[in-house]
N, C-alpha and C positions, 0 to 999 in steps of 0.2 A: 465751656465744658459742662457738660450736664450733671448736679450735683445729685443728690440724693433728695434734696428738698426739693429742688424743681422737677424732681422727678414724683414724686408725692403730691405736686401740685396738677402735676400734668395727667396723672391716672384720675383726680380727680373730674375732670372736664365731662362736659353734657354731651349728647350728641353722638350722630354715629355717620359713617361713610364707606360707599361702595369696598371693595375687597383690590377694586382694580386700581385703586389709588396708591394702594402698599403694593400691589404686582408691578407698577408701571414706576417706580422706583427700584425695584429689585431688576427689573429690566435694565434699566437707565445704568445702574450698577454692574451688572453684568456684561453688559456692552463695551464699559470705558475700561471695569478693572480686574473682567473676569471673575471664573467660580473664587478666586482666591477671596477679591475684593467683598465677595458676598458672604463667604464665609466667616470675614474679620465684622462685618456687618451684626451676623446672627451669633459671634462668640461676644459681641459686647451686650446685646440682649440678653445674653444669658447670665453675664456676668452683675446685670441689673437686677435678676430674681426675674426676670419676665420675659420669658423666651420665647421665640419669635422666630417659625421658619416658614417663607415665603411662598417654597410652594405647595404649602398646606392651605395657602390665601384662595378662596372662588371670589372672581371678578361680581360676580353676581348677589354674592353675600354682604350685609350688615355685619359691619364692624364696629366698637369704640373710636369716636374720633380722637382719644390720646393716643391708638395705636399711630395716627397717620402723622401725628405732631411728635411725638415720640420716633417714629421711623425716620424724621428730617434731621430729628436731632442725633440720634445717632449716627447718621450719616454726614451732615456738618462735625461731627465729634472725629471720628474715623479718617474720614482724609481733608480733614483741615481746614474746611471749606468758610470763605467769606459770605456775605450778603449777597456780594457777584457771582461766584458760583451757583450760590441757592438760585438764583433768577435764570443762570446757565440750565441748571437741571430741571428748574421748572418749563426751560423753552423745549428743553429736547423731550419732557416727557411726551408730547399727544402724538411724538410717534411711534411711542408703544403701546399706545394705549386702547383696549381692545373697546371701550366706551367709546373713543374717538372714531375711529374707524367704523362704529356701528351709527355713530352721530352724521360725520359725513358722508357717508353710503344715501340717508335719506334727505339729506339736506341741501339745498338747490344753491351752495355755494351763498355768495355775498348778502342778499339781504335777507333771504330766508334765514341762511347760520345765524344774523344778527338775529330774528326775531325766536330765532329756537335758545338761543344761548343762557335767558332764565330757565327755562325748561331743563338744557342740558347739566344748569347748576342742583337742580333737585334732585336727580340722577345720581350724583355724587355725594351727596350732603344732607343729612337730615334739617337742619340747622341751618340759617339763616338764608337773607333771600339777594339775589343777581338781579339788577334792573339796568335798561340802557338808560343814563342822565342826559346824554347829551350828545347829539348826531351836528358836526360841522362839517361838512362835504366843501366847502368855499376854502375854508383855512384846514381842511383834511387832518380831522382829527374826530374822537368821538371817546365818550367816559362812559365806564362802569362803575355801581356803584353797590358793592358789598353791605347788607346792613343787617344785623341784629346777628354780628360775626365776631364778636368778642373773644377769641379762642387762643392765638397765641403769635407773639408776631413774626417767629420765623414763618410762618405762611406768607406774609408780605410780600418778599422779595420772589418766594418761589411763584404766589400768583400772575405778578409781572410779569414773569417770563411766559408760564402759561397761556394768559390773557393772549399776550402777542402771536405763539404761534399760532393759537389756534383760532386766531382770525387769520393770520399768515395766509393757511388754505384758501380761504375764499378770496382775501384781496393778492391775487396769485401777481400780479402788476404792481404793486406798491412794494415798498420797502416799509416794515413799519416800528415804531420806538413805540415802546413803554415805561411808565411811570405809572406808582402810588401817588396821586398828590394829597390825599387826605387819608388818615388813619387812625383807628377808634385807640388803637396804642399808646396814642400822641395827643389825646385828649377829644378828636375828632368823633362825632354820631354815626359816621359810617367809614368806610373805607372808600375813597375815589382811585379809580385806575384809567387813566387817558394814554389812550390808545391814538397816536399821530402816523402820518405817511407822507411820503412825497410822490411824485408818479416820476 
């Protein structure tokens, strides 16, 4: 539950991110629990002193990234949500995601996405940087590695899921798992995320 202190910690944070990272949650929202589920969403924002309505959000705007850590949290707060869900709602966001959609429109699928995918992280994120660690094509797997991403660790779980789908797209043949294996939370320099598949 999100207190009032970590709520004071979290207005404090650096950094700022696209509009369509808080729309494509209120999506995500709206899809599974309806106008109702959205509006238990924005009455607890209000109940925080910091109100928050979604679709006053432009995809294309600069925002605080405590809005975006803050919006997870109040939605893990609201319907109950574990780490499993967090990663749930991170997979199904990039299909609402109006960035997504504009991402692979120009993206020539598999290794282009890969070599667009830091690019596609700047797009979103004032603040730190997306690099590909490590491509294994033999044992079918491949890591990202998040760094100078200090920010908050319910994103963990939600980028897992992310991560996955949205390579999902391009390796349209594979089935693929995600995993954090490294994270700056846990004492770790950056965050690792390994991306695996099977054919």
């Amino acid at each position: 539950m999100l207190t009032k202190k970590d709520f004071q910690e979290i207005v404090k944070l650096d950094g700022q991110v696209r509009g369509s990272t808080l729309n494509t949650d209120a999506a995500c929202i709206h899809s599974q629990e309806g106008r109702k589920g959205l509006h238990r969403v924005e009455e607890r924002f209000r109940r925080l002193g910091y109100p928050l309505e979604y679709h006053h959000i432009k995809d294309m705007g600069w925002y605080p990234i405590s809005l975006r850590v803050l919006s997870l949290c109040v939605l893990r707060d609201v319907f109950r949500m574990d780490e499993s869900d967090l990663k749930k709602l991170g997979d199904t966001a990039p299909k609402f995601s109006f960035m997504v959609k504009v991402f692979m429109k120009f993206s020539d699928l598999r290794d282009v996405a890969l070599d667009s995918i830091p690019g596609y992280w700047r797009m979103h994120y004032s603040i730190g940087d997306m690099k590909i660690g490590e491509i294994n094509e033999e044992e079918g797997y491949l890591t990202f590695h998040l760094e100078n991403f200090r920010v908050h660790p319910i994103l963990c779980p939600y980028f897992e899921g992310y991560l996955r789908r949205l390579l999902q797209f391009g390796f349209v043949d594979e089935q693929l798992v995600s995993l954090e294996t490294k994270c700056m939370h846990k004492g770790d320099t950056f965050h690792e995320y390994r991306i695996s598949w099977k054919k």
